[in-house]
C-alpha positions in Angstrom: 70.3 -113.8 11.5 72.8 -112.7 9.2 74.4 -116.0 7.0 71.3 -117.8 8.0 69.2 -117.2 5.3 71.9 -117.3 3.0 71.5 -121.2 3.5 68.9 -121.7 2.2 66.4 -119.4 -0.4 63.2 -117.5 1.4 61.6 -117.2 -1.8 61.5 -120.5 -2.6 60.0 -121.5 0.8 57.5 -119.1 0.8 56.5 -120.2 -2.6 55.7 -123.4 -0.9 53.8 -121.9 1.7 51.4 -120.1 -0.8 51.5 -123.6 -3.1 50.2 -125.3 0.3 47.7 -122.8 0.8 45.9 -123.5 -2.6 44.8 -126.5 -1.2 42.0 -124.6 0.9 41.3 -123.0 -2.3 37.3 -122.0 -2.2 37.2 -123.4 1.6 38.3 -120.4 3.4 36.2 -117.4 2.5 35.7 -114.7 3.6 39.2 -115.0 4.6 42.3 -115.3 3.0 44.5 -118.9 2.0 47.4 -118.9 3.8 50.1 -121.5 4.4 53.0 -121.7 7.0 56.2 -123.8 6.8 58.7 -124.3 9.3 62.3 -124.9 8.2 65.5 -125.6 10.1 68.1 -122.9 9.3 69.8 -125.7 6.7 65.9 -125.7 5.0 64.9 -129.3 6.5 61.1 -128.6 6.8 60.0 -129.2 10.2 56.3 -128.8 9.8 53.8 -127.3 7.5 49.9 -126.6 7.7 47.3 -124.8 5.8 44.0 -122.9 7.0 41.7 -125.2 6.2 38.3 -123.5 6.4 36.5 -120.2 7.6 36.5 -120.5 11.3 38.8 -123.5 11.9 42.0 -123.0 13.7 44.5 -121.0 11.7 48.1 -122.4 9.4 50.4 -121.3 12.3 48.4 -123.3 14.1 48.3 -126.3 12.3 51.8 -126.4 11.9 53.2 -125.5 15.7 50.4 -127.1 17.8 51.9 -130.8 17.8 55.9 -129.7 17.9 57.1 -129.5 22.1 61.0 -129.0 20.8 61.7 -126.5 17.8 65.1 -125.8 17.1 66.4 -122.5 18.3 67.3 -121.3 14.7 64.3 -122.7 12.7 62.3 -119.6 10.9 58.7 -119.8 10.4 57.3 -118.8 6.4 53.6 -117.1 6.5 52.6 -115.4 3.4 50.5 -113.4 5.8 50.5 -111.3 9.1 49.7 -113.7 11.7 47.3 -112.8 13.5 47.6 -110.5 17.1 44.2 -111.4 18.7 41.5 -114.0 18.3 38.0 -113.5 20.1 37.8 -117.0 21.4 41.6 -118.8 22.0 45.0 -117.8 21.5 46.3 -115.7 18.7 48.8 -116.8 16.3 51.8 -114.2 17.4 51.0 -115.5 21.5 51.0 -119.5 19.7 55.0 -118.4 17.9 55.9 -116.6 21.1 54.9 -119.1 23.1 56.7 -122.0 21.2 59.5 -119.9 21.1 59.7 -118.9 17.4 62.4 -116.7 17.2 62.6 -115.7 13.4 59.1 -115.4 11.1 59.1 -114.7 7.7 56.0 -113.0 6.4 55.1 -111.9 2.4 53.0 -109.3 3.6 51.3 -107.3 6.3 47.5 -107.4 6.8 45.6 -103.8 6.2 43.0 -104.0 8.6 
């Protein structure tokens, strides 16, 4: 992965993802805004999606769930963790690994 992110700037895209969070702002509680963008290793945005409300399906979601052909070097930007298990449906980490996500790029890890 080395040179690839050198393309383009990981700040600037995760930025974007919390920017396009904020448009769930007040709609999510009790959990947390998040946003997800994914980028082509040049920065060409793929796809991009938003949790919209408490108990609708989450951002990774939103953004992988109508792509059948992602580019083997595009990178996923989640300000948080996705999640590792869901009580009803598949979780976010079995959604990236089954589209074949190879790189994620997370702001920060959940506590619980």
């Amino acid at each position: 992965m080395e040179g690839f992110l050198s393309r383009l700037d990981p700040n600037i895209i995760m930025d974007q993802s919390i920017q396009l969070a904020k448009h769930a702002e007040f709609k999510t509680a009790p959990d947390p805004m998040v946003g997800s963008i994914l980028v082509t290793s040049d920065g060409t945005v793929l796809s991009q999606g938003y949790y919209l409300q408490a108990g609708k399906p989450h951002a990774e979601v939103i953004t992988l769930k109508h792509l059948f052909a992602i580019p083997e070097n595009a990178i996923l930007f989640i300000p948080l963790e996705p999640c590792s298990f869901q009580k009803t449906g598949q979780s976010c980490t079995d959604l990236m690994i089954k589209k074949k996500i190879k790189y994620v790029c997370i702001g920060c890890r959940k506590i619980n």
